[in-house]
C-alpha positions, 0 to 999 in steps of 0.5 A: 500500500503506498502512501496516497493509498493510505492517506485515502483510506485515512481521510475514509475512515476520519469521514465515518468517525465524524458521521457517527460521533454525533450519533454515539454522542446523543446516545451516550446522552440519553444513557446518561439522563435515563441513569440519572432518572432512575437513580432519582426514582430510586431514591426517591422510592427508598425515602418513602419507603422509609416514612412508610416504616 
């Protein structure tokens, strides 16, 4: 492979990176936000169960 092959090869995959970044961003995201609301719930679920007692 010569060099003008890889660097066409590079710029390929360097492309692809920037298509799925925002991608695996945003669900990285929604994963974050999901685990915090159900650390919440949880928390809040275990407090009332506290009074309740």
């Amino acid at each position: 492979m010569n060099i003008d092959e890889m660097r066409e090869e590079l710029s390929g995959t360097l492309a692809q990176i920037k298509v799925k970044a925002p991608q695996v961003l945003a669900a990285l995201g929604i994963a974050a936000v999901s685990g915090a609301i159900f650390a919440a719930a949880r928390l809040m679920s275990r407090e009332r169960d506290d009074r309740i007692q």
